[in-house]
C-alpha positions in Angstrom: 0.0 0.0 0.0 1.6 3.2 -0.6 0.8 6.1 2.0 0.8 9.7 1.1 2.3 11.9 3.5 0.6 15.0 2.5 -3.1 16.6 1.7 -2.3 17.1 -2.3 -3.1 14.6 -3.9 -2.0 14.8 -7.6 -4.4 13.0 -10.7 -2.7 12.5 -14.0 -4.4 11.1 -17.3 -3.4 9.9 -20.8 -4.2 8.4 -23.5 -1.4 7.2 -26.3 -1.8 5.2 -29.5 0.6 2.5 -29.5 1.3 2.0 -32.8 -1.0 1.6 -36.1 1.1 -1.1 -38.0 -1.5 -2.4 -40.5 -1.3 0.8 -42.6 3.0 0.4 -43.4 3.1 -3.5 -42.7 5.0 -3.6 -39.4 5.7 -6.2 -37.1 2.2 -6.3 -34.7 0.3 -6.6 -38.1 2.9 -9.2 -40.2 3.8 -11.2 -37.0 7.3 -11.0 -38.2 10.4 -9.3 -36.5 10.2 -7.3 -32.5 6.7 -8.0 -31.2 7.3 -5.8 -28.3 6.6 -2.0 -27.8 7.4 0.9 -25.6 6.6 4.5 -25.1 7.2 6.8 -22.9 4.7 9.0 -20.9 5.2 12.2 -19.6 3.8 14.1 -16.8 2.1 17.5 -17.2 3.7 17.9 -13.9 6.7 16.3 -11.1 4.7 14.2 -8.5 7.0 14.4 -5.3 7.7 10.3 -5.4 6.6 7.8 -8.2 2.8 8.0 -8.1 0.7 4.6 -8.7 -0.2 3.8 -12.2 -2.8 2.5 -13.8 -2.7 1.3 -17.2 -5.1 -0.5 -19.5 -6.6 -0.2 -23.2 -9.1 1.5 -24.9 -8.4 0.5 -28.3 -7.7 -3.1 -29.9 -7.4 -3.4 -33.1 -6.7 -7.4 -34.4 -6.6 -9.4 -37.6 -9.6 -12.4 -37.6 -8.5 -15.8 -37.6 -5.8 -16.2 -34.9 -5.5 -16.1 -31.3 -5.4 -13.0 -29.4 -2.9 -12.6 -26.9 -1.1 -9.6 -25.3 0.4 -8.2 -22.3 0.8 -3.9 -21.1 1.9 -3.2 -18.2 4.0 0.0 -17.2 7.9 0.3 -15.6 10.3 2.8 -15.1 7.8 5.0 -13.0 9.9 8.4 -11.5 8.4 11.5 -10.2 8.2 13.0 -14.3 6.6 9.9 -16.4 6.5 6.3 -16.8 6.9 3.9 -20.0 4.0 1.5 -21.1 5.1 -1.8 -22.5 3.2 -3.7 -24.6 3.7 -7.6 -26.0 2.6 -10.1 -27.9 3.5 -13.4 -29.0 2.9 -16.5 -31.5 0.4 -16.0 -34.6 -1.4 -12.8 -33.0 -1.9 -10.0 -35.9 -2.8 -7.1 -34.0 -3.4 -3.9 -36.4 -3.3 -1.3 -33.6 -3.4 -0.5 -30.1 -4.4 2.6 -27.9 -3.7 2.7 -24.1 -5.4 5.1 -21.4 -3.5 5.5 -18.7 -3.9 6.9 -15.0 -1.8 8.3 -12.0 -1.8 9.1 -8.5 0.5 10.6 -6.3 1.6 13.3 -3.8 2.4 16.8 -5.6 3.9 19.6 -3.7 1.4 21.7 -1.6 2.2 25.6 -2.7 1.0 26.6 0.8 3.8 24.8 2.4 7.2 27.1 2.7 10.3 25.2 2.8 12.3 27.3 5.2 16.3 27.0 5.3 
């Protein structure tokens, strides 16, 4: 469980296409070469520790006829942004993906002085 020390609580959103292969032939459409990929997310804004993310889709897009498998998760999370990783494996033809994306965290209170 993580506990946030302070009353701010920052909320982050996103949404990020993926990729689109099925329009240039790339590897989630052909099934051929890295079947793996990542993005990175940027915050609007620095949470004051890695906040807790959330990520899922909101847009799958596959070729009939095979099985569908795949895998997103996040890593990476710092204080700025996060990278989404997504997989897939064996005969899957996937045409394109979008992922939504949510986060939650401390953020600095401007009401609190820092005093030296």
């Amino acid at each position: 469980m993580k506990t946030l020390a302070g009353h701010r609580l920052g909320i982050a959103q996103g949404s990020v296409v993926l990729f689109s292969d099925f329009a240039d032939g790339g590897a989630m459409w052909t099934g051929e070469g890295a079947r793996q990929v990542r993005r990175e997310v940027a915050f609007d804004g620095a949470f004051l520790s890695p906040p807790m993310v959330q990520v899922g889709l909101s847009m799958w897009d596959t070729g009939g006829g095979t099985n569908q498998r795949l895998d997103i998760a996040h890593e990476a999370v710092t204080e700025g942004g996060f990278r989404i990783v997504f997989s897939t494996w064996g005969d899957t033809r996937i045409a394109r993906v979008r992922a939504d994306w949510l986060a939650l965290g401390e953020v600095r209170d401007e009401d609190l002085w820092e005093v030296d």
